[in-house]
NUTORVEX-579683 format. One record per residue (C-alpha): x, y, z. Coordinates in Angstrom, 1 decimal. Example, Ala and Ser with C-alpha at 12.3 -4.5 7.8 and 13.67 -1.06 7.14 Angstrom:
NUTORVEX-579683
px;py;pz
12.3;-4.5;7.8 .
13.7;-1.1;7.1 .
END
This chain:
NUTORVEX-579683
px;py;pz
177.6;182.7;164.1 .
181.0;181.5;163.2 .
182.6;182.4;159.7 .
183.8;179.7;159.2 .
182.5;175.7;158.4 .
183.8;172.5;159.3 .
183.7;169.7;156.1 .
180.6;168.3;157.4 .
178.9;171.4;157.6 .
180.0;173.1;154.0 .
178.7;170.0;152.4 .
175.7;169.9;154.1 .
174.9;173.9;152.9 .
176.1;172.8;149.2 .
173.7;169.7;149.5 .
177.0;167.8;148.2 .
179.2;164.7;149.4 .
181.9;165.9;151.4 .
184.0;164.3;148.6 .
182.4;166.7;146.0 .
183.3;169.2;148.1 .
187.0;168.6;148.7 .
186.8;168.1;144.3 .
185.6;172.0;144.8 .
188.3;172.9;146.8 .
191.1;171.2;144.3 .
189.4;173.3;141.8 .
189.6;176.8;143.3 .
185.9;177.4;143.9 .
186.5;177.2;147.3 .
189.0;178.1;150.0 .
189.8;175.5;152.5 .
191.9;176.6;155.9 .
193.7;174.0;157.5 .
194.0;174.2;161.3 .
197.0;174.4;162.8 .
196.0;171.8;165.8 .
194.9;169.0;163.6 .
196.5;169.9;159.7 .
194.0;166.8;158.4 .
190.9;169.1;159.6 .
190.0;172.4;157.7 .
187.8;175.2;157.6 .
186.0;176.5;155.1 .
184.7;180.2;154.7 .
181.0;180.6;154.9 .
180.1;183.4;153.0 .
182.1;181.6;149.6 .
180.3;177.9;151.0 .
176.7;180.3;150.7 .
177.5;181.9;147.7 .
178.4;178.7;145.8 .
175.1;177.0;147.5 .
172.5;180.1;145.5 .
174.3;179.6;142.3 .
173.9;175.5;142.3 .
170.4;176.6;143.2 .
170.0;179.3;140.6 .
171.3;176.0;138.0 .
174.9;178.1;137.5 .
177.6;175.4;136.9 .
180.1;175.8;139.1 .
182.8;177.0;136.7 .
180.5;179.6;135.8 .
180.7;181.0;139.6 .
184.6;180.7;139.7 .
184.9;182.6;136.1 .
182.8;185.8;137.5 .
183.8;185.9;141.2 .
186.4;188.2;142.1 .
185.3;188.1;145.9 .
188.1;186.1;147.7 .
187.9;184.4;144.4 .
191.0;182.0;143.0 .
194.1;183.7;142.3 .
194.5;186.3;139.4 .
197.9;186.6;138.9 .
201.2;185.0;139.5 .
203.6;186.6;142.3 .
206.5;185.6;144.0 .
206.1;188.5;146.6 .
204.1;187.6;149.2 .
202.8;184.1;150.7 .
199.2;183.5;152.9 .
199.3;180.1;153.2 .
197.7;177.7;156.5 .
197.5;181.1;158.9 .
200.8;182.0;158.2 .
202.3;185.1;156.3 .
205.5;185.3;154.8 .
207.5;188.3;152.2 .
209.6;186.2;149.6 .
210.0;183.6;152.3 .
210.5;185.1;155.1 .
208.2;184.6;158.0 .
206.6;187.8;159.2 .
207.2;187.0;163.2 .
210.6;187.2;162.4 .
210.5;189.9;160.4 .
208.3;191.9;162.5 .
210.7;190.7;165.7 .
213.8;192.7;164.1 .
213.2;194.4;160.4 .
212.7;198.3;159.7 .
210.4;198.9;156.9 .
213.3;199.9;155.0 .
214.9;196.3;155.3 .
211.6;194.8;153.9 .
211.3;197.4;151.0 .
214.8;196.0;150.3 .
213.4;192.7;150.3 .
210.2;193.3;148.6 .
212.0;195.3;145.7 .
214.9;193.3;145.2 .
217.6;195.4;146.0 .
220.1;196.7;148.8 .
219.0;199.0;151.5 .
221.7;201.4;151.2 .
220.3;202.0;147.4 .
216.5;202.0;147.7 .
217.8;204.6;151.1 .
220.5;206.9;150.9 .
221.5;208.9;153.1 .
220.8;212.0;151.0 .
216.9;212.7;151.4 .
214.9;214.1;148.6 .
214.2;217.5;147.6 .
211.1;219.4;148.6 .
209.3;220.9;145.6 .
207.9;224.3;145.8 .
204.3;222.8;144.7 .
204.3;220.6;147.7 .
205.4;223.3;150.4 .
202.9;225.5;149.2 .
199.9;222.9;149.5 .
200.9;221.9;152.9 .
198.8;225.2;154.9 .
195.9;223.4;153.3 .
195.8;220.3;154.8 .
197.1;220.9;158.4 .
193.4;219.6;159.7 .
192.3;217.2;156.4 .
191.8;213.3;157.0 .
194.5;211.2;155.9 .
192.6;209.1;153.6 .
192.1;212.8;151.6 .
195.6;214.8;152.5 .
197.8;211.9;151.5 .
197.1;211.5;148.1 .
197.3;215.1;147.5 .
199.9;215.9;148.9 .
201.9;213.1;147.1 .
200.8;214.0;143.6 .
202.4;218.0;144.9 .
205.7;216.1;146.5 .
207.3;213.5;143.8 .
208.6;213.7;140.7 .
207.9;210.8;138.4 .
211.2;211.6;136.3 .
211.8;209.4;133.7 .
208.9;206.2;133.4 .
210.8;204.5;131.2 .
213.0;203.6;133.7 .
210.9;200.9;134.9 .
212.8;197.9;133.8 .
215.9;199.3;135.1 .
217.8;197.2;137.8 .
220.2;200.2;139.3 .
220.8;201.3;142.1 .
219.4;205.3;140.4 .
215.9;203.5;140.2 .
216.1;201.7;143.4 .
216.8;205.5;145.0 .
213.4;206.8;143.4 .
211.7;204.0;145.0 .
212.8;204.7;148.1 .
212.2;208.4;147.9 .
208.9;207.9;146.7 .
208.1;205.9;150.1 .
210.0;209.0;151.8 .
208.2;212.0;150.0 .
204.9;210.0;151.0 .
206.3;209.8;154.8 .
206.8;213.2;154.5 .
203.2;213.9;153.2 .
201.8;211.9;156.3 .
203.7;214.5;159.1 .
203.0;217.5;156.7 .
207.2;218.4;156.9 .
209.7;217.9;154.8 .
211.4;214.5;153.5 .
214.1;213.2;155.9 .
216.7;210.6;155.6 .
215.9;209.4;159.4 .
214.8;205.7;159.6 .
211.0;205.6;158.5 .
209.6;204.5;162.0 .
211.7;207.1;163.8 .
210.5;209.6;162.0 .
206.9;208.9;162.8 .
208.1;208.5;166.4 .
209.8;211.7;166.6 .
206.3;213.6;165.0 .
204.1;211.9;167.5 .
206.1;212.6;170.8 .
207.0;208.8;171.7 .
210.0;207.3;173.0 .
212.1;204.5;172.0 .
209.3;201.7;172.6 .
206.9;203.8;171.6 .
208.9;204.1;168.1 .
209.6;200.0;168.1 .
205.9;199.4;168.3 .
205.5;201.7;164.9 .
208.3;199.9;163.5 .
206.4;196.6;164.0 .
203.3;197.9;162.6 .
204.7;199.9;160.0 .
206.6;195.8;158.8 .
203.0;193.8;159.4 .
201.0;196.1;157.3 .
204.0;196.2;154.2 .
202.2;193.7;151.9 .
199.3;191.1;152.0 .
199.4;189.5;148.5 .
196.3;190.6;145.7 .
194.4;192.6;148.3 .
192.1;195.4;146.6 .
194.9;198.5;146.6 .
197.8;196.0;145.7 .
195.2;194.9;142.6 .
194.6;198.7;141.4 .
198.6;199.4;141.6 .
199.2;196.1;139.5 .
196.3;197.1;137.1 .
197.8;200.7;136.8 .
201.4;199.7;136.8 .
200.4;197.3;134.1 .
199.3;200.5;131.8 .
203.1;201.7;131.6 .
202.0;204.0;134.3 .
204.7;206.0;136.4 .
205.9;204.3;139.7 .
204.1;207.4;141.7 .
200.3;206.7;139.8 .
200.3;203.2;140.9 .
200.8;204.4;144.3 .
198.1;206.7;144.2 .
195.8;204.1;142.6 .
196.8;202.2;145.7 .
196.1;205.3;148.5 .
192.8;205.8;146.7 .
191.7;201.7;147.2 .
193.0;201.7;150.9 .
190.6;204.9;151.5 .
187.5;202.8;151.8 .
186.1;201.6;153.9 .
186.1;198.1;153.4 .
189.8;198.1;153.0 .
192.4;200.5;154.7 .
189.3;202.8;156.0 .
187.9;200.2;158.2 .
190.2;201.6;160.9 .
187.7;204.3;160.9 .
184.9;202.7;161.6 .
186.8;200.9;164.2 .
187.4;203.8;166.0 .
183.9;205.2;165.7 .
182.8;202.2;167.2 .
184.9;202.3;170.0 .
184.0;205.8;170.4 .
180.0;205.0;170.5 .
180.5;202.9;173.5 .
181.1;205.4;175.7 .
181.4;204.4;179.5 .
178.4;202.0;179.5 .
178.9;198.4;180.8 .
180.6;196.9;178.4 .
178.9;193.6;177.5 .
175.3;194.8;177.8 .
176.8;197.9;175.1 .
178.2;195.4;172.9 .
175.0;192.9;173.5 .
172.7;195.7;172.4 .
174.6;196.4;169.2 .
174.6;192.7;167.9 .
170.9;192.5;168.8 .
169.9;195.6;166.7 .
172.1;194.3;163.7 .
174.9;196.0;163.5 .
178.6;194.3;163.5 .
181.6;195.1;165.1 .
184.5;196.0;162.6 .
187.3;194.7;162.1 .
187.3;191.0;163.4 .
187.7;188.2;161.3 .
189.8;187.8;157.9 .
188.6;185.3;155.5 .
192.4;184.0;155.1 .
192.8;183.3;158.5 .
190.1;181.1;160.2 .
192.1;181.4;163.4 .
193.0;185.1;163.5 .
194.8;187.5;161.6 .
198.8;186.5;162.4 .
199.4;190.4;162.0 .
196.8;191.5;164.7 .
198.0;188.7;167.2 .
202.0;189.5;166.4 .
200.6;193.2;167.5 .
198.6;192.5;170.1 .
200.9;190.2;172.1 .
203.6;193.8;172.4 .
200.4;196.3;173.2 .
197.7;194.5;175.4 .
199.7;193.4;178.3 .
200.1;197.0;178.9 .
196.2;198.2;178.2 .
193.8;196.8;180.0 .
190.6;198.4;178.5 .
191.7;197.2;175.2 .
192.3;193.5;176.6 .
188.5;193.3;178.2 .
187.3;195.0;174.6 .
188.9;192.0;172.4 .
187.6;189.5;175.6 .
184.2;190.5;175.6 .
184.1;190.8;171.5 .
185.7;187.4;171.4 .
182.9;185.9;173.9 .
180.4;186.8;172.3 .
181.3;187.0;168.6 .
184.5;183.7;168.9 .
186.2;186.1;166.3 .
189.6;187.8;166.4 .
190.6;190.8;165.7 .
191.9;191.9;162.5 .
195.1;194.6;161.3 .
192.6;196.9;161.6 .
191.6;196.5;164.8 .
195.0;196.0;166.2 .
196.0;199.2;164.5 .
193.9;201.7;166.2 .
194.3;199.4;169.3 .
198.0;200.3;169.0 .
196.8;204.1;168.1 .
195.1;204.6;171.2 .
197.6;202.6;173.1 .
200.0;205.1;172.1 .
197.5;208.5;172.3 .
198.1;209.4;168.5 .
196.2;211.3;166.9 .
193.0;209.9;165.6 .
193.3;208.8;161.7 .
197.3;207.2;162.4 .
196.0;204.3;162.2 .
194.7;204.2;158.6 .
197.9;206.8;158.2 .
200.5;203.4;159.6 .
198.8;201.1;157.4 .
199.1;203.3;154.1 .
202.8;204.0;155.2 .
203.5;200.5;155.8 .
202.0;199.2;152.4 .
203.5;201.9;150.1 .
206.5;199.7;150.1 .
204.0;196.9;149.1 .
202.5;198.4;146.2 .
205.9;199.7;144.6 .
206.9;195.7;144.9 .
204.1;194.4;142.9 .
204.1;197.4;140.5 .
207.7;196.9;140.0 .
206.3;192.8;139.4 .
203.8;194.1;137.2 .
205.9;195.7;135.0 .
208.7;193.2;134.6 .
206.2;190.3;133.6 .
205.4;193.2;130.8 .
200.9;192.2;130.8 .
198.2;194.4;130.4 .
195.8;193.7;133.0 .
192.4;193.9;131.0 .
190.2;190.8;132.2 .
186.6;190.7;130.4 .
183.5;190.8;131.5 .
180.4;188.4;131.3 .
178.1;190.4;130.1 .
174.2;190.4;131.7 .
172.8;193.0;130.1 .
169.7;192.3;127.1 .
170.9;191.2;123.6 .
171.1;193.7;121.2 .
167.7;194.4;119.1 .
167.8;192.9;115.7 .
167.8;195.5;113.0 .
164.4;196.1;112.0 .
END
């Protein structure tokens, strides 16, 4: 079953004209995709078009839905960061196939924070502090999703959080030594100056193309607008929280699994098929209920631009990856998502398991400082209420 509807078909769920339904769209209860072979024609995401069909029937008026749904919902919050628009993505502007053609993380940190690389990334690397070097011995053989954000809160020093509306190049150094420090947590050594990607490359064992593919992922995964961890650094940010919370806030969100963590269940996945046949394994699995992760994106009716970009460098060179996403596609007509292509790329390049989830934490650090440093130049406390459900309080007796 496809995830997505044509006009015809949304309206027909809602039990609405098709002209109700495009007043819908216009008013943000629903998402409409256009498609990139016809841009007159566009698709419409089932699970919001299903959602919005049970309240009508459960006699909720449709503002009502759009006030309490935060589920691929309407936008929260203004940003001039990053742009998903018509199965495209772009970083102030800038189309991420070019970006991802030619850029180093630390040339879209730049971008994403507003400053020069040479500030954000001196060539001077940051100190190690004794609390981190003496955590490191016990982590060597802890997930990512747990080591990283423990070994950051040992490695970085907030210094001064008042700094936060400072434009300079001193701030602009602390952001780029947080991203390093975390780097740094993620290969359990000591921060580097080295580029970002060859770093990585250099830990792993891989050589020059081996370290461009990194590069490439490390650019795809550096922001996707008001995801779940971009939300929680905003919210924290917006607190007058240091620079290094909000990028906790942010590891913590990307730890589950229906966010950063679904790399993980990728891989287990994978991992459970084993050497069986490979359409009568995956056959078997759809029949007995169970999905397969990581396919699909709700903002991209036509597939994730960052898996394809991804998966046009690594499949031409893995076959049992290519007859995977064939087969899944056959059977499914979904793509594959980041997620997907990430531990695609992982096993492509025989890194350890968990780099996957460890590239696309790395990659959106630089994300997360962007919109916390947004956050705290528009100067709001994010504190939305809620509607309540609970029972009215009992009269005084």
């Amino acid at each position: 079953m496809s995830q997505y509807l044509s006009s015809n078909e949304a309206a027909a769920l809602l039990g609405v004209s098709r002209q109700t339904l495009y007043a819908y769209v216009s008013r943000g209860l629903i998402a409409a995709q256009s498609v990139d072979d016809d841009p007159r024609r566009s698709l419409y995401p089932r699970d919001a078009v299903q959602r919005l069909a049970e309240a009508r029937r459960r006699g909720r008026r449709p503002k009502e839905v759009a006030r309490s749904a935060l589920d691929w919902g309407v936008p929260a919050l203004e940003s001039a960061i990053t742009l998903v628009r018509n199965g495209r993505l772009s970083y102030r502007g800038r189309d991420i196939e070019a970006l991802a053609g030619e850029a180093s993380l630390e040339d879209v940190a730049a971008l994403l924070w507003g400053c020069r690389r040479e500030e954000a990334f001196p060539d001077i690397a940051p100190a190690m502090l004794p609390g981190y070097a003496a955590l490191l011995p016990f982590y060597r053989d802890t997930p990512p999703t747990e080591a990283l954000p423990a070994l950051l809160l040992a490695a970085a020093d907030d210094g001064d959080t008042a700094q936060w509306r400072r434009k300079n190049a001193d701030f602009s150094a602390s952001c780029g030594g947080l991203v390093r420090q975390l780097f740094a947590a993620a290969q359990q050594t000591e921060p580097s100056s080295e580029p970002l990607h060859r770093q990585l490359a250099q830990s792993w064992g891989l050589d020059d193309d081996g370290a461009d593919l990194l590069r490439m992922a490390l650019v795809l995964c550096a922001d996707h607008e008001m995801n779940a961890s971009t939300f929680t650094a905003r919210c924290i940010a917006s607190t007058g929280a240091s620079l290094r919370a909000a990028v906790l806030g942010g590891l913590g969100a990307l730890s589950g699994s229906r966010h950063g963590a679904m790399t993980t269940r990728v891989e287990s996945f994978w991992r459970g098929l084993g050497d069986a046949p490979l359409r009568p394994a995956l056959q078997q699995r759809l029949a007995s209920g169970e999905d397969i992760p990581g396919l699909g994106h709700p903002l991209y009716p036509l597939g994730d631009i960052r898996a394809r970009i991804l998966l046009e460098r690594v499949l031409p060179r893995f076959p049992e990856a290519h007859a995977l996403i064939a087969e899944v596609r056959a059977l499914t007509g979904q793509e594959p998502s980041i997620d997907f292509a990430l531990v695609v790329l992982r096993r492509h390049l025989r890194l350890p398991e968990g780099a996957a989830f460890t590239l696309f934490a790395l990659g959106r650090s630089v994300g997360w400082i962007a919109h916390a440093l947004e956050q705290a130049e528009q100067g709001q406390l994010i504190r939305p209420r809620a509607v309540y459900t609970g029972p009215e309080p009992l009269a005084d007796a």
